[in-house]
N, C-alpha and C positions, 0 to 999 in steps of 0.2 A: 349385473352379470356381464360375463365377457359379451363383446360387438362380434355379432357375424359375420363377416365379410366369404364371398363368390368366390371360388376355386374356379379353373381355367375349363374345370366340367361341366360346372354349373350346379355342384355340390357348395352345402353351406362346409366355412370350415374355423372352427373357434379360435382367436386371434391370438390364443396364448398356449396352443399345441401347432407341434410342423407338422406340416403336409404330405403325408408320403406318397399320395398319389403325381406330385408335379413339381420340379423345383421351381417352376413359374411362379406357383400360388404366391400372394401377396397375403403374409401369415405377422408381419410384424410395422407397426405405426411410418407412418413415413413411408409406404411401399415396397417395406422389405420383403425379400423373396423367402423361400426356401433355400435356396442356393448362397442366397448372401447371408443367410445363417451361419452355414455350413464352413463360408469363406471369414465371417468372424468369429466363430467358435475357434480357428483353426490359428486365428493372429492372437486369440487373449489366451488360449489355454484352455477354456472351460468347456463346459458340456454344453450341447445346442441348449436343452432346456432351460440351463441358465441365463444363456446369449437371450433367448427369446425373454424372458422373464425381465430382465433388464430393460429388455426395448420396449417391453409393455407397459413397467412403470415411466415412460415417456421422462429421463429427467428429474421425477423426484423420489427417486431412490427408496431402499428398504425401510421401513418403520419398527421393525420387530426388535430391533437393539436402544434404541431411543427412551427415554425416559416416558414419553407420553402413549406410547404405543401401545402397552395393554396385552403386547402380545396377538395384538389382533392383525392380519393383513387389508391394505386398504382396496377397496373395489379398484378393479382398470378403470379410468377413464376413458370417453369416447375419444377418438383421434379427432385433432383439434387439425382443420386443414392449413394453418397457418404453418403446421408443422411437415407440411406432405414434401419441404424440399432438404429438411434437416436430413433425410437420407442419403441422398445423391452427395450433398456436399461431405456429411462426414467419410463417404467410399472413397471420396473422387480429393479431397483436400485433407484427410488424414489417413488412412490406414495406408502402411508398409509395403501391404503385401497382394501382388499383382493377381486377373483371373486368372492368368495361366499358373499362377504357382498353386493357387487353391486346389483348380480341377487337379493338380497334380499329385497335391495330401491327401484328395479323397481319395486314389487310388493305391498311396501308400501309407496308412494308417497304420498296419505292423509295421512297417518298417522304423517309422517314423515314433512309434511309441517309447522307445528307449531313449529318446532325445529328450530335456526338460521341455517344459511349457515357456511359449514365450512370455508369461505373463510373469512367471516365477522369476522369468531373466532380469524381465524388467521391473519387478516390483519390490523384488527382495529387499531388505534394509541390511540384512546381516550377511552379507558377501565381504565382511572385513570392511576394514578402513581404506577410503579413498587417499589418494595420494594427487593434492591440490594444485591448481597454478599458482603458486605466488611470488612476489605477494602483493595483496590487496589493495589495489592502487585509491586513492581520493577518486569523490565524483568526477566524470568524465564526460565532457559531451564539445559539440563544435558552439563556439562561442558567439555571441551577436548584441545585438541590440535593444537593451531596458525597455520593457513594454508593462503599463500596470492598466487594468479599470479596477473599476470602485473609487472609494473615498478617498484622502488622502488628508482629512481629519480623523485618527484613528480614535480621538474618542466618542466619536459618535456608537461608533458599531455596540448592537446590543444594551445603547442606555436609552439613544435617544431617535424620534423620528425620522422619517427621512422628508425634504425638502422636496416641496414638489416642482422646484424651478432647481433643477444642479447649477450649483454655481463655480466657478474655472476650477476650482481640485477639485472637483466631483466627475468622475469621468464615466461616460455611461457605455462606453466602447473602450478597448483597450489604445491606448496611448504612451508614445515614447516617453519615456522619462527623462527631462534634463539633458538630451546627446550633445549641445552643445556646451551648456552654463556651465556643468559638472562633470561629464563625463568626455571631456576634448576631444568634439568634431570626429566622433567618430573611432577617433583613433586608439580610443583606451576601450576596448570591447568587455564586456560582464562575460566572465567564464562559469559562475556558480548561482542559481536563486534561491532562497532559501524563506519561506513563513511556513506556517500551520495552520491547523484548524479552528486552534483556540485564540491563534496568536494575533495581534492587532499593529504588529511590527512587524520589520523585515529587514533581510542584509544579503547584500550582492558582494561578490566577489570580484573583481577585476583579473584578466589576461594576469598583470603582473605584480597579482596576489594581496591587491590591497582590498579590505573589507569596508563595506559603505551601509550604514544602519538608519531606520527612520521610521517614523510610528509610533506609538506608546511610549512611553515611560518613564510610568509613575514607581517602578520600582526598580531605578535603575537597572532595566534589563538590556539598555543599550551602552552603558559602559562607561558614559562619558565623564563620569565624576558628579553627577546630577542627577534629580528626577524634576520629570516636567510632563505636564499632559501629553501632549502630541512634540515629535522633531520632525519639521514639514519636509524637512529635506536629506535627500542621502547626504548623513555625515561620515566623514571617517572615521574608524576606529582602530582605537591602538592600544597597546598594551606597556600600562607607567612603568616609565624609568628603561623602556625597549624601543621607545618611537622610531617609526622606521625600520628600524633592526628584524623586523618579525614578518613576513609574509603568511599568510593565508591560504590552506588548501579548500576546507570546509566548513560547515557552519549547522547550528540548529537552531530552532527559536521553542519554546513550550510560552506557557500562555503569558507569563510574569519575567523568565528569564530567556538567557541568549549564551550559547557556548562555541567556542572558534577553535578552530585549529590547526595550529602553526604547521608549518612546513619543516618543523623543528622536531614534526610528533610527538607534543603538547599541548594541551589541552586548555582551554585559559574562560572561566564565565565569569559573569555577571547577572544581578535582579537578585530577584525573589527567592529565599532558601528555606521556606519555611518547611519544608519534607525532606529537607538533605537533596534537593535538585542541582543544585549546584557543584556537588563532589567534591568539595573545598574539604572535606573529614573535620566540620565543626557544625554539629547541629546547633549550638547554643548562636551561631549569629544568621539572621532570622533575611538579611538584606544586604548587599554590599552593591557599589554602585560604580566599582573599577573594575576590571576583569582583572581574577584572578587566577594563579595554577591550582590545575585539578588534581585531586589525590587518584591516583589510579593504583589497584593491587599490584604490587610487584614490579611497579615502573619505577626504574634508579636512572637516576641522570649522574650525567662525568661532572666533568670541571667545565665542560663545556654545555648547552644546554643543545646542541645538536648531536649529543650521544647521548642516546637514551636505546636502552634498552628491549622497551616496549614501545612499537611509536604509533600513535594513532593515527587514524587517518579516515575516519568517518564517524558522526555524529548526527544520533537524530533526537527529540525532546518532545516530548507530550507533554500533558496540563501543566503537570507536577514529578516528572519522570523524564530520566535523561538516561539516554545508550551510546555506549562508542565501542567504534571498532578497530581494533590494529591490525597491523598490516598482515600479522600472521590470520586472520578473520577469527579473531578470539572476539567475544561478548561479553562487555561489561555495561553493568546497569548500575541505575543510585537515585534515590529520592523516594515517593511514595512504595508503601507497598501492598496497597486497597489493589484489589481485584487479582492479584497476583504478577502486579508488573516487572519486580523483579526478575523475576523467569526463577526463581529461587526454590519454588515449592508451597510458598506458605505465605500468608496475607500479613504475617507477625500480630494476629487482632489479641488485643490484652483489655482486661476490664478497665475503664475509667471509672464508673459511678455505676449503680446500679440499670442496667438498663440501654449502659451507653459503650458503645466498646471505643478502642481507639487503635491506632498499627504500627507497628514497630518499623519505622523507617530509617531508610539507610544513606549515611551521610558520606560516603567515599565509594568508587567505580569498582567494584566485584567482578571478579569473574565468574559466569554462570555458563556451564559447561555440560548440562545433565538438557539431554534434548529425548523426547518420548514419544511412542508414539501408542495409539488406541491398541487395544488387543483383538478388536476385529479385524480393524488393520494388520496385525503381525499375523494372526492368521490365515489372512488373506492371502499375505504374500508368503506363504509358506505355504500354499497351495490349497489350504482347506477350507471349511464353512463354521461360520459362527452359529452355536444354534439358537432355536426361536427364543428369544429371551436374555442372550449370554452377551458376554460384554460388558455387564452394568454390573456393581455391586450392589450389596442389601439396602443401601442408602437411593439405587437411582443411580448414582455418579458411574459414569464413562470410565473404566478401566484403563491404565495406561501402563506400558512399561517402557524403560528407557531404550533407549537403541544400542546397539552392540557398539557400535563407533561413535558413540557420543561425547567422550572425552576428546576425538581429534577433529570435530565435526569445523569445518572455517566455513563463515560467514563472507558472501561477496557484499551484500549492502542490506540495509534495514531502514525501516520508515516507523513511527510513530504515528498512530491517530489522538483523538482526547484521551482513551486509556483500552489501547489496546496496540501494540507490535504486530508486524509483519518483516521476515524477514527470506532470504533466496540465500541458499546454499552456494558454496563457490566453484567454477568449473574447477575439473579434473583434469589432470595432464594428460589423459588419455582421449578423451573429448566423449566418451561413448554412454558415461554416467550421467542420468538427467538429475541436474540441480534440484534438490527438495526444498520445500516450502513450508516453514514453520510459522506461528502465531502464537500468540499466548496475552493475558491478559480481561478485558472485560470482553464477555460475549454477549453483550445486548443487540437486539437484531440478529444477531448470527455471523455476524460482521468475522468470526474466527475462522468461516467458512467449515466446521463441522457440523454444520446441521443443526444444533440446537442451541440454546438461549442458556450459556454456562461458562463461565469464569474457567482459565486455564492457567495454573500455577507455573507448569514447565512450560516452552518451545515446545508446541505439537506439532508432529509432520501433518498437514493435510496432506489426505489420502487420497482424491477427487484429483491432486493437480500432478498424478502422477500413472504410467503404464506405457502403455503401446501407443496411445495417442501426441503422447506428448513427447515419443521417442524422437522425432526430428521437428518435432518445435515446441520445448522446451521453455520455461518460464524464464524471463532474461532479467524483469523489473518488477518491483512491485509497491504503492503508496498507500496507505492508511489516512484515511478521510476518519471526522470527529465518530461515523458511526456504521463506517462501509468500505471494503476493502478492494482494490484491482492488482491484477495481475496481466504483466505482459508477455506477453507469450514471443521467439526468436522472429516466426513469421509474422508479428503484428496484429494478433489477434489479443482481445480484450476479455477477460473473465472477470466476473463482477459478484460481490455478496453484500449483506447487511441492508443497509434504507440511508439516505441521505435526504432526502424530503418528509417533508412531517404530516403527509398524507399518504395514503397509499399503505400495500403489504410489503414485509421486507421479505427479502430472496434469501432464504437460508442457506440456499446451498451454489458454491461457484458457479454464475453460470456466464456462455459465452453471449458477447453483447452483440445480437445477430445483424442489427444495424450495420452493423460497419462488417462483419464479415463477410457477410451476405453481398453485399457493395463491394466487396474486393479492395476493402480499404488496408492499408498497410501503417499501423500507430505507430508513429517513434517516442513520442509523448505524452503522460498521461498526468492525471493529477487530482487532486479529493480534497476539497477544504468542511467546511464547516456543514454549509447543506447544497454542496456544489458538487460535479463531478466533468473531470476536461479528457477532451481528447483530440491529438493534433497529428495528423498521415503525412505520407512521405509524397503525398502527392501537394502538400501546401493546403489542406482542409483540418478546418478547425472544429468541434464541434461540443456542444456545453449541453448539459440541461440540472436541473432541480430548482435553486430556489436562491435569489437574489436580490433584497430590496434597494443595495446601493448601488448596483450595478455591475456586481461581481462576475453573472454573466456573460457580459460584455456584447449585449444586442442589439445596443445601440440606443439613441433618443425615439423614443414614441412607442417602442417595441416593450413586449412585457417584462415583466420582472423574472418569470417560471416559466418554467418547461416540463411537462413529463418524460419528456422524449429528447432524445438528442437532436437538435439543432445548429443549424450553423451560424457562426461568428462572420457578416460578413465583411467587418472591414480587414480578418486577416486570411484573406480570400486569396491564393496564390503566396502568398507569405509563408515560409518552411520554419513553423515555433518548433525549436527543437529542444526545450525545456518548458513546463509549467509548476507553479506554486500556487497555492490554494491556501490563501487566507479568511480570516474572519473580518468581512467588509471589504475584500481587495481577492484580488489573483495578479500575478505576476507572469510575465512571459518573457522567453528567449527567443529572437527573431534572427536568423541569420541575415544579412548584412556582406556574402563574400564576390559577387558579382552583378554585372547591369540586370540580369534580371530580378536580383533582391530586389536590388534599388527600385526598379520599376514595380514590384510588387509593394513596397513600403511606403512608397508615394502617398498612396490614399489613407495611409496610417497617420491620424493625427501626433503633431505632439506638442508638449509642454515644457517652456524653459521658466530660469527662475524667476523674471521678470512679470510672466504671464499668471504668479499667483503672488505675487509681494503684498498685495491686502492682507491675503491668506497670513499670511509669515507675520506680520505684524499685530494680526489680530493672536496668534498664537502667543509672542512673546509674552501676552498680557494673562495670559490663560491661569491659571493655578492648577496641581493637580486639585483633581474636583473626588478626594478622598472620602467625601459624602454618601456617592453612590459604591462606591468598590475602595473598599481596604485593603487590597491585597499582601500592605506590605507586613499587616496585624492581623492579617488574617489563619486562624488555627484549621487544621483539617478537618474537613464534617465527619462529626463522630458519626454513629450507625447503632439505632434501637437493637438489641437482639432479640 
C-alpha cells in the first residue's frame, strides 16, 4: 500500500494524493512539495495527479501498455533515500521554468488556458517537417595522440586465455601507440578512432586523411590484399590502382569487415560478405580482400569520381550490418536482415528446411526513410492518454505508426552495436527543435531504450529522450555497445540502457548515470564495446567499469579485471581523451596533445614504439590464420528453429 508520510500538521497524508491542506507537505519521493507539484504540472502540461503519479512510480514508468503487464498496476515502492536528492537536482539542473513564473500561473490559470501546453510544444512529432543545418559534416572532434590498452594480439580475444604475466603488447593500462616509429614524433596527430564491439581490428585516421588498420584479419577485413591472423601494427591503407590519391574522412569496422570513406563521398570496403555487408550489390562473392566501391542507391558518379551526387560521409558497421550516411543525413543500410537491421520493416525470414528459417539479406546501401513512432507515444504528444491496456495489438506487439515528416527526417550521426542502431536527429536551423532519438534492431536487454525485450523493424523515436527536460540539453551523441546503449546529452550528462556485464539486471529503461551527474561531471566522451562501458569529462577524468580480462579497462597492473561501478583510469588522470572506441579485447583513445599542460599530463602515459614488441612482430609473421577455431570466411548465417 502507499507509505505515509507527516504533513507540516501532523496529519498522516498518502504519498500519491496532494495536500490541500499545505503546499509545504512533502506528498511526492525525493521531497517533493505540493507546491513543486503545482510548479511541474504547469512546465509539462499535465494534470497535478498525473505529475504525482509519475513521481511515485520513481523512474520506472507505466506497465499497463507493456506486453507483461496484465493490465495490472504495480504497488509504489517505498522511497529509496538514495533517491531523496534526485529532487533538488532535477528543479535546480533541468526544469525551464522559474518559482516566480510558477506562483505566477497559479494565479493566472484562466488566463493562461487558451495557450497550448508546454509539453504539447514540445513533444509533438507532427508540427511539419523541420528544416535542417546542413549539411552533415564527417566525424568531428579536436585531434591528439593514439592511446590503446588491451591486447594487441587480436586473435587471442574470445578463443583463447589470458596470460597471467602480460607480455610487452599486452597492455594493462592505456598506452600511446607508436608516436614516434609510425606516427612522426608527434607531428602527424589521429583525427578519427574507429572499432566495435565485435570487432578485433581497428583503423585510425590521420590529420591529413590517411587510414591506418591493425588487428585481425583473417577475412581480409583490412584491405591489404591478404588474410593473416593478427597485423601487429598500424598499417596503411589504400585503395588499388588510387594510392595516395584518396584521403579519408571516416571509417567502420563490423566484426569480419572494414568500410572507409573517401573524402570523394565514396564509400570503399573490404572482409567478410557473407550477408551482403559489404554493399558491393553481389551477394554471390562471399570475401574480397581489397577494398572496394560500395553500391549505394541512387549515387551516380561523373567522369570524375569527386562528383557524386550522393556523397557520404559517415559510416558505422555491426556484426554483419553496415550503415551510411550522406551529407544530406539520409540512411542507408545493407547486409543482414535478422532482427530487423535494415530499418526496412521486415526480417525478410523465408523457409529453408522444415524447421529452419533463413533472411532475405541485402547486398547494396538502401535508403530507408520510414522512421515511427509508438502510438502511446503519438498520443501523448497530442495531448491525451493511452488507456489501460491500448497501444498493443491482439499479438502483444507495441503499435507503431510512422511519423508525419519521416520522408525528410536527416540523420546527424549513427552508431551500431552487435545488432542493434542507434541513431540522433540533425539540428535544425532554427536551433529550437530538440534532436530525436531513434533505434531499431535487436532489443535483447532493452538496450532499444523502450522498455521492453522486442525487435524493432523501423527507426523508433524513443519517447523517454524527449520534453521539457531535454529542452536546453538535448541529446548531442550517442554509441551502441554489443548489448547497451548511451546517450549524451548537450550539458554532459550520460543516459544509459541495456546490460553490458554478464551478471547483474539490465535497465530497461534510459536512465541518467547519477555517478557523474551528481559529481558535476561534464562527458565529452563516451564509448561501449563488447562488455565495457567509458566515460571521459571535460575536466580530464576518465572513468570505465564492467568487464575486461585483457585489460580493456585499462586499471592498470595488479588492479582487477571488473567493475560494477564506474571507476577511474588512473593513469589518464588530468589527460583531456576527447575520443573513445570500444573494442573486443582492446579500447582505443584520443588524448589531446595541444599544449605544456597535455604534455605534463601525458608524461605518466606509457608508451610503445615498434621496437619494444619486434618478438611480437615476428612471432606473428609465422602465425597462420588459425581457421580451426572460426571460419568466418565460410561461415553461413545461423538459421533459426521456428
Amino acid at each position: 500500500m502507499p507509505r505515509k508520510r507527516k504533513s507540516a500538521d501532523g496529519t498522516e497524508v498518502s504519498s500519491n494524493h496532494r495536500s490541500s491542506s499545505s503546499s509545504s507537505a512533502v506528498i511526492a519521493p525525493g521531497g517533493g512539495t505540493a507546491s513543486d507539484i503545482a510548479k511541474l504540472s504547469h512546465t509539462l502540461g499535465l494534470p497535478t495527479d498525473a505529475v504525482t503519479a509519475i513521481m511515485n512510480c520513481q523512474g520506472q514508468g507505466v506497465r499497463s501498455s507493456r506486453r507483461s503487464a496484465g493490465g495490472a498496476a504495480d504497488a509504489v515502492a517505498a522511497v529509496d533515500p538514495a533517491m531523496m536528492n534526485v529532487w533538488g537536482d532535477f528543479m535546480a539542473d533541468e526544469s525551464t521554468v522559474t518559482t516566480a513564473a510558477a506562483a505566477s500561473s497559479s494565479r493566472n490559470d484562466a488566463a493562461s488556458s487558451s495557450k497550448p501546453p508546454v509539453a504539447s510544444v514540445l513533444l509533438s512529432s507532427s508540427a511539419g517537417p523541420r528544416t535542417y543545418a546542413l549539411p552533415i559534416q564527417p566525424p568531428q572532434g579536436t585531434p591528439g595522440l593514439l592511446a590503446q590498452t588491451g591486447t594487441l594480439d587480436a586473435s587471442v580475444p574470445g578463443r583463447s586465455s589470458v596470460s597471467k604475466t602480460p607480455a610487452k603488447h599486452e597492455f594493462e593500462c592505456p598506452t600511446l601507440l607508436f608516436p614516434n616509429s609510425i606516427f612522426g614524433n608527434n607531428n602527424n596527430k589521429i583525427a578519427h578512432i574507429v572499432t566495435s564491439p565485435t570487432a578485433c581490428h581497428s583503423v585510425a585516421i590521420t590529420t591529413d586523411g590517411k587510414a591506418y588498420g591493425w588487428g585481425r584479419n583473417e577475412t581480409g577485413q583490412l584491405g591489404l590484399g591478404y588474410t593473416s591472423a593478427v597485423v601487429p601494427l598500424p598499417t596503411e591503407l589504400t585503395i588499388p590502382g588510387e594510392e595516395g590519391e584518396i584521403t579519408f574522412v571516416a571509417a567502420g569496422v563490423g566484426k569480419y569487415h572494414t568500410i572507409l570513406v573517401g573524402s570523394n563521398g565514396i564509400a570503399y570496403a573490404s572482409g567478410g560478405n557473407v550477408c551482403g555487408q559489404l554493399g558491393i550489390n553481389n551477394a554471390g562473392v562471399k570475401q574480397i580482400e581489397k577494398f572496394r566501391k560500395c553500391a549505394v542507391m541512387g549515387q551516380l558518379l561523373g567522369d570524375d569520381d569527386d562528383d557524386v551526387n550522393i556523397k557520404i560521409v559517415q559510416v558505422s558497421c555491426g556484426e554483419e550490418v553496415s550503415a551510411l550516411l550522406c551529407s544530406s543525413g539520409h540512411l542507408y543500410t545493407t547486409g543482414s536482415s535478422e532482427f530487423g537491421l535494415l530499418g526496412n520493416g521486415e526480417t525478410g525470414e523465408y523457409i529453408i528446411t522444415a524447421g529452419r528459417l533463413g533472411y532475405a539479406n541485402c547486398a547494396k546501401f538502401m535508403r530507408r526513410s520510414i522512421f515511427v513512432q509508438s502510438e502511446a507515444d503519438a498520443t501523448a504528444a497530442a495531448g491525451g492518454v493511452t488507456a489501460v491496456g491500448g497501444g498493443v495489438d491482439s499479438s502483444g506487439k507495441v503499435k507503431c505508426l510512422p511519423l508525419e515528416d519521416a520522408g525528410q527526417i536527416s540523420l546527424a550521426s549513427i552508431s551500431c552495436g552487435k545488432n542493434h542502431f542507434v541513431a540522433i536527429e540533425a539540428a535544425t536551423t532554427s536551433g529550437t527543435d530538440v534532436p530525436r532519438v531513434f533505434t531499431w534492431g535487436s532489443g535483447n536487454y532493452g538496450c532499444l531504450g523502450h522498455g521492453i525485450q522486442a525487435d524493432e523493424y523501423y527507426p523508433r523515436l524513443v519517447g523517454v529522450l524527449r520534453g521539457p527536460i531535454f529542452a536546453n540539453n538535448h541529446p548531442v551523441d550517442a554509441v551502441a555497445g554489443a548489448n547497451c546503449t548511451l546517450v549524451r546529452t548537450k550539458n554532459g550528462h550520460v543516459y544509459y540502457v541495456g546490460k553490458h556485464r554478464q551478471v547483474g539486471e539490465a535497465t530497461m529503461r534510459f536512465t541518467l548515470i547519477d555517478a557523474l551527474a551528481n559529481n558535476s561531471h561534464n562527458v565529452v566522451a563516451i564509448g561501449a564495446g563488447s562488455a565495457t562501458v567509458f566515460c571521459s569529462t571535460k575536466a580530464g577524468v576518465t572513468v570505465s567499469w564492467g568487464m575486461g580480462s585483457h585489460g580493456e579497462l585499462g586499471y592498470g597492473a595488479g588492479e582487477n579485471k571488473s567493475s560494477a561501478k564506474p571507476k577511474f583510469v588512473n593513469v589518464l588522470d588530468s589527460c583531456l581523451v576527447t575520443a573513445v572506441a570500444c573494442g573486443m579485447g582492446h579500447t582505443l583513445f584520443l588524448i589531446r596533445s595541444e599544449d605544456a599542460e597535455d604534455a605534463k599530463a601525458l608524461k605518466k602515459v606509457p608508451k610503445v614504439e615498434k621496437d619494444d614488441i619486434a618478438q611480437f612482430v615476428e612471432q606473428i609473421k609465422g602465425k597462420k590464420t588459425d581457421a580451426g577455431v572460426d571460419e568466418p570466411a565460410k561461415k553461413k548465417q545461423k538459421s533459426k528453429k521456428k
